[in-house]
C-alpha positions in Angstrom: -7.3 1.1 -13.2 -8.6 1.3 -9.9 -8.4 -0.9 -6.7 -11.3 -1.6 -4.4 -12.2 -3.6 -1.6 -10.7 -5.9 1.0 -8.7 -9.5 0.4 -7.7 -11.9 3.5 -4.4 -13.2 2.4 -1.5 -15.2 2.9 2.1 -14.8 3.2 3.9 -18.0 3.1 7.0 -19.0 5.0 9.0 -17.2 2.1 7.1 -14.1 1.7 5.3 -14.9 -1.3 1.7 -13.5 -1.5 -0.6 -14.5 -4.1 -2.8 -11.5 -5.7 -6.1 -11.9 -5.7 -7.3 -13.2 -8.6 -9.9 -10.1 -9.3 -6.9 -8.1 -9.8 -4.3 -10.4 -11.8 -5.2 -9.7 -15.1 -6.0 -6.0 -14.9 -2.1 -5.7 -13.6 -1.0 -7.4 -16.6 -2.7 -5.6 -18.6 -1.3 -2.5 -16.9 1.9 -2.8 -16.0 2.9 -6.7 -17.4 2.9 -7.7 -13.5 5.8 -5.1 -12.6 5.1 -3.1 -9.3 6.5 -1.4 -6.7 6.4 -2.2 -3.1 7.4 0.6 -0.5 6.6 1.4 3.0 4.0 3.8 4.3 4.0 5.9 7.9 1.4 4.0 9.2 3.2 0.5 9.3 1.7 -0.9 6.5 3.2 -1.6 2.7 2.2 0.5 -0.3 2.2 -1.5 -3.9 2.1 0.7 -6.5 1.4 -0.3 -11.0 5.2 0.8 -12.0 3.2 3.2 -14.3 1.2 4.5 -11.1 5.0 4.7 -9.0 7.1 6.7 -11.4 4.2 9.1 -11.1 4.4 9.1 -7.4 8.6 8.9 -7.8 8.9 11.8 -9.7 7.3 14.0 -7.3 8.7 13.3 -4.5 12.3 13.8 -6.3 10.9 17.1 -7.2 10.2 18.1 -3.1 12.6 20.5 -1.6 15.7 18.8 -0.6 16.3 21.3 2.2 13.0 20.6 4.0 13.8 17.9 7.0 10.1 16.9 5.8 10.7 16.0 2.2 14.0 14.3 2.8 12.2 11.5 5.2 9.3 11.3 2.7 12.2 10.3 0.1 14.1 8.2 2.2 11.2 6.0 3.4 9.4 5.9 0.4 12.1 5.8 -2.5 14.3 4.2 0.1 12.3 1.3 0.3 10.8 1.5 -3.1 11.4 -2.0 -4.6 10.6 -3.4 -8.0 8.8 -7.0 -7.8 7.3 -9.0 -10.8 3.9 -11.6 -10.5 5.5 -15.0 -11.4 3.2 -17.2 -13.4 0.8 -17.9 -10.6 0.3 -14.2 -9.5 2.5 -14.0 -6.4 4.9 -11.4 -5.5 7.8 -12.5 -3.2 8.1 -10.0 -0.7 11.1 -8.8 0.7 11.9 -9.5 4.4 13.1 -5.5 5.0 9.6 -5.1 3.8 7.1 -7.7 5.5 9.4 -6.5 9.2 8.9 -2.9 8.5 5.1 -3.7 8.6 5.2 -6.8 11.1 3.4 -8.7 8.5 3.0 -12.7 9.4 1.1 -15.2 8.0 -2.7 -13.6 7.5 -2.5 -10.5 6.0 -5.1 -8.3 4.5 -5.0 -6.8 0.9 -6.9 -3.2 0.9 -7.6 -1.5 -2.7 -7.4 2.2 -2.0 -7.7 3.7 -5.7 -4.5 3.8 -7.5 -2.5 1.5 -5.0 -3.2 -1.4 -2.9 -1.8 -1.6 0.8 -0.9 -4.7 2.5 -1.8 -4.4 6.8 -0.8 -7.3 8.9 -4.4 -8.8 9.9 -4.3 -8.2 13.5 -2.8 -4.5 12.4 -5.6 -3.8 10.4 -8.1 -4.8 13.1 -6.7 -3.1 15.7 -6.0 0.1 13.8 -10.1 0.0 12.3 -11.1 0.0 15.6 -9.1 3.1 16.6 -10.2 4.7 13.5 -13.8 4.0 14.0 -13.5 5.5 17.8 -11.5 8.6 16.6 -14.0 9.4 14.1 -16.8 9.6 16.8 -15.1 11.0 19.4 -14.2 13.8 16.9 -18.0 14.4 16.0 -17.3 12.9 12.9 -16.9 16.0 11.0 -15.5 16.4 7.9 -12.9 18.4 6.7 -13.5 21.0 4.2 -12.1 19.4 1.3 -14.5 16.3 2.0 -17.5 18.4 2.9 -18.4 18.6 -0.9 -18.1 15.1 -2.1 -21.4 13.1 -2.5 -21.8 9.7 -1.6 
């Protein structure tokens, strides 16, 4: 199962956010509607297919324990880890540790990235897609070696 694509969301007063409907039945399918929410480094929330998680879990339990680097990667992202469930319309209530962590309010926006799906406080996103955009030219837009062989 992959994720593609951009959603404009809501989060209601409680947290709840719907998933988009494209998405619903493939989830539970894959997982029967369990996921796991965490946080990522750039401010924005990470929800993983449990299946897709305990992949993502078990190596990061596997890092180094004595490397500063691998302990915060833990920390944040098993730290925050949290098991939701779709209810019978397709949200997920989110936690408010969670939706603060990512200053998420009311719009939202729902980005499938392959295996996961990241949720970006609206103005967040815009503002961060601008700075992306500006990065990539004033870098030359070249690519890194790893990317230089992949066709589009």
């Amino acid at each position: 199962m992959h994720f593609r694509g951009l959603n404009n969301i809501s989060i209601d007063a409680k947290g709840r956010m719907a998933i988009p409907a494209r998405y619903r039945e493939r989830l539970q399918e894959a997982c029967g509607g369990n996921l796991v929410v965490t946080v990522d480094h750039d401010k924005c929330l990470l929800v993983y297919p449990l299946p897709e998680w305990e992949i993502i879990e078990d190596k990061l339990i596997n890092l180094p324990n004595l490397n500063k680097q691998s302990r915060v990667l833990q920390r944040l992202y098993m730290g925050y880890a949290t098991e939701l469930e779709m209810d019978g319309q397709g949200r997920i209530l989110l936690p408010a540790s969670l939706r603060d962590y990512a200053g998420l309010g009311k719009k939202a926006v729902l980005i499938g990235q392959g295996k996961k799906l990241e949720i970006w406080d609206e103005a967040a996103w815009n503002e961060n897609q601008e700075q992306w955009l500006a990065d990539m030219h004033a870098e030359g837009g070249e690519l890194p070696d790893t990317l230089a062989e992949i066709s589009l």
